[in-house]
C-alpha positions in Angstrom: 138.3 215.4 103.8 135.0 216.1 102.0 132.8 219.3 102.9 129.6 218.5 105.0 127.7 220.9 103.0 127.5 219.0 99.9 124.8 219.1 97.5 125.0 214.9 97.5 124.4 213.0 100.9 125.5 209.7 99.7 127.5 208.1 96.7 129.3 204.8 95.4 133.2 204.6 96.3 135.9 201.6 95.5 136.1 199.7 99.1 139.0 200.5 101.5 141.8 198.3 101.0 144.8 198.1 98.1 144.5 199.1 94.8 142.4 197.1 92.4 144.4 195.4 89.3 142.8 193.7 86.6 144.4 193.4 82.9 143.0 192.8 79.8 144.7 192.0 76.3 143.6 193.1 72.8 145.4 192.3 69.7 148.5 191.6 71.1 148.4 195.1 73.3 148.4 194.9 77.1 146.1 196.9 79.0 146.4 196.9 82.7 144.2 198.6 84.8 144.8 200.1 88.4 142.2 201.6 90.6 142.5 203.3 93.7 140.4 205.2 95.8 141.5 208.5 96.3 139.7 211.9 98.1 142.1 214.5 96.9 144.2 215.4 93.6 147.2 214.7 95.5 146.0 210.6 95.8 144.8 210.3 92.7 148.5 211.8 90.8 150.4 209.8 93.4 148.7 206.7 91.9 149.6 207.8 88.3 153.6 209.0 89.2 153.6 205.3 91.3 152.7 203.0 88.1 154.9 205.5 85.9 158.0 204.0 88.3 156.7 200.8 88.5 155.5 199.8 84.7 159.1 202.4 83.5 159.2 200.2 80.5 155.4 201.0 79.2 154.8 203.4 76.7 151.6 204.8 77.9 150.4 205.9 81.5 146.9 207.2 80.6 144.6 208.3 83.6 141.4 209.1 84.7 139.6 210.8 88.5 136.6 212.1 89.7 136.7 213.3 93.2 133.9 215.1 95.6 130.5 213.9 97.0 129.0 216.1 93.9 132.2 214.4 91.6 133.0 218.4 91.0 136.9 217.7 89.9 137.4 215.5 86.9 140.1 215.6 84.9 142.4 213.0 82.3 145.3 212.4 80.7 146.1 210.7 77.1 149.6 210.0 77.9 150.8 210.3 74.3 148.1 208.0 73.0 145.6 210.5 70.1 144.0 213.1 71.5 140.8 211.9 72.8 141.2 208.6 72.4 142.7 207.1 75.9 141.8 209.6 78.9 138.4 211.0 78.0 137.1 207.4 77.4 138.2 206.6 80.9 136.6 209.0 82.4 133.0 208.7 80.7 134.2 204.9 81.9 133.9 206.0 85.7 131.2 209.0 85.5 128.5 206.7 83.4 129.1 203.4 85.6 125.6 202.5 86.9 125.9 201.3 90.6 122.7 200.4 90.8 120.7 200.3 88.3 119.8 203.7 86.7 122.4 205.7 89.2 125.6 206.7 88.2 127.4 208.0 91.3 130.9 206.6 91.4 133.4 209.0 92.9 136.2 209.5 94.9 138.3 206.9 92.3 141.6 207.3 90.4 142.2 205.4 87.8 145.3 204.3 85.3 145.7 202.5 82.3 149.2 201.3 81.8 149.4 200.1 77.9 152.1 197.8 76.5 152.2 198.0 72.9 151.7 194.3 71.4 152.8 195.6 67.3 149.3 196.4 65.7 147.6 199.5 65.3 144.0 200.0 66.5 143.1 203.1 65.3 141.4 205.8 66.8 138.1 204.1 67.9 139.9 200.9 68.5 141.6 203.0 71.3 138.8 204.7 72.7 136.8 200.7 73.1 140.1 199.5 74.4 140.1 202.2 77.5 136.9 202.3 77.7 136.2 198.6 78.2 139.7 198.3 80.6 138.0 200.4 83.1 134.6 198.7 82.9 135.5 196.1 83.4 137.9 196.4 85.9 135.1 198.4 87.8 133.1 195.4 87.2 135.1 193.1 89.7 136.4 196.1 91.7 134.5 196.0 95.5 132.6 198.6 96.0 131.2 200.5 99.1 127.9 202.8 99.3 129.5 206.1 101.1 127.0 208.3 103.1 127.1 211.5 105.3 125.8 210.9 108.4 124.9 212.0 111.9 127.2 211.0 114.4 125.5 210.2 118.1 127.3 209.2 120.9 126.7 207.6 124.4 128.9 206.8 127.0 128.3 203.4 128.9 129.5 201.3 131.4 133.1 199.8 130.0 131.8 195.9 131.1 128.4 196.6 129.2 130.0 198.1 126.1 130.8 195.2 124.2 127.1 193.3 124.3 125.8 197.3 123.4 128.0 197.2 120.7 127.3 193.6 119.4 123.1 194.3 120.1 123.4 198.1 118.2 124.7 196.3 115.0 122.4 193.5 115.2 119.2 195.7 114.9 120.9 197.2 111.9 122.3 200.4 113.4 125.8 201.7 111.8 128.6 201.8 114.3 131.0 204.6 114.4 134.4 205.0 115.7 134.2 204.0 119.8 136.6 205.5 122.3 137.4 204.9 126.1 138.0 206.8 129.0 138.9 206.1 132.5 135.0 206.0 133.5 133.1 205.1 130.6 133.2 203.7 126.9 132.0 206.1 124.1 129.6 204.4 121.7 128.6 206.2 118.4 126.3 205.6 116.1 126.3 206.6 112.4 122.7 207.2 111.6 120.6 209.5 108.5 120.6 212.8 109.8 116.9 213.3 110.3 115.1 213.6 113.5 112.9 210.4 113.1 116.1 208.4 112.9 117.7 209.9 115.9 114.6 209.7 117.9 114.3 206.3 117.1 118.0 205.0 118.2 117.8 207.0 121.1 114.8 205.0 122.1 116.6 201.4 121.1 119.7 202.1 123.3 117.2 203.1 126.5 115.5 200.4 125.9 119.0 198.0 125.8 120.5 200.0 129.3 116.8 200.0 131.3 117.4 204.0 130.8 120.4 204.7 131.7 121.9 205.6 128.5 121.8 209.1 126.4 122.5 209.7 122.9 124.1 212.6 121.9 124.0 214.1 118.4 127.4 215.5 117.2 128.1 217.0 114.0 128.4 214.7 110.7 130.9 212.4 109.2 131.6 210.8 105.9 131.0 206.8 106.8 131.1 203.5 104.6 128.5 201.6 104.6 128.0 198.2 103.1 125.3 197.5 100.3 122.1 196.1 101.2 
């Protein structure tokens, strides 16, 4: 888990789901990329010692992370490829990736290069294109999510109303949270920017929706995905 007080409020993440795959071949080398979100060292070396078991026979495992809101751990590995030519590329590969245009804020991704040697030599800046271009364009088909720190507000309502609150909540474009039940009453919550304007406002939306009878309650913040615009 992330710290709440980070410099960065939001930032671009690989979407939830298995790892991403995509391969690539250049003069007879193969170059198969895996990426994985990952939100600790621990994740992102579990992908590397994984494809290590998996790909045995390959003679290079080269790797890549940045991790953090602010992307404050990065670190790379050559793998026995020239120093400088494999790991380092990845990683400019990640940290320079525009996710919209003119914003570079991918984070929270591990990735690995798995390289098959295909017989012909390609030379110190052959390698760093090679790795450089497997990641891009693996990040290039790779879904993505925006990930944001927000306020979390909750409400409890009526368990048979609960489900048209819900379904009415996302339709006006609010961010659902995580919703819980008790033996009286379902807990709604509502991922919203933490500014008062905001909160104000969805407070107002979900009196309007229960004729009043429903209170939103700020809570402290949480890490949420959100889907692009």
């Amino acid at each position: 888990m992330h710290e709440q007080d980070s410099r960065t409020t939001t930032y671009t993440t690989l979407a939830s789901g298995p790892d991403f795959r995509h391969e690539i071949e250049i003069k007879r080398s193969r170059f198969i990329t895996v990426l994985r979100r990952a939100d600790s060292e621990e994740a992102a070396r579990d992908l590397v010692a994984g494809l290590r078991r998996e790909f045995h026979d390959a003679r290079h495992h080269c790797s890549a992370f940045l991790l953090g809101p602010d992307r404050d751990i990065q670190r790379s590995s050559d793998d026995g490829e020239p120093s400088g030519t494999a790991g380092i590329p990845m990683l400019e590969a990640l940290a320079k990736r525009e996710t919209t245009p003119g914003m570079a804020d991918l984070s929270d991704v591990s990735a690995v290069v798995v390289r098959y040697f295909g017989g012909i030599l390609l030379g110190a800046g052959g390698l760093v294109r090679a790795y450089s271009e497997s990641v891009s364009s693996a990040l290039s088909l790779a879904p993505m999510v925006c990930r944001s720190r927000l306020r979390i507000c909750s409400a409890e309502v009526p368990h048979a109303a609960a489900g048209r609150l819900e379904n009415d909540l996302r339709a006006a474009g609010f961010v659902m949270a995580e919703t819980s039940y008790g033996a009286q009453h379902t807990v709604l919550r509502l991922a919203l920017p933490d500014a008062a304007g905001e909160i104000s406002a969805a407070a107002e939306r979900l009196q309007s929706l229960t004729a009043g009878s429903a209170v939103l309650q700020p809570e402290g913040t949480e890490w949420v995905d959100v889907p692009f615009p």
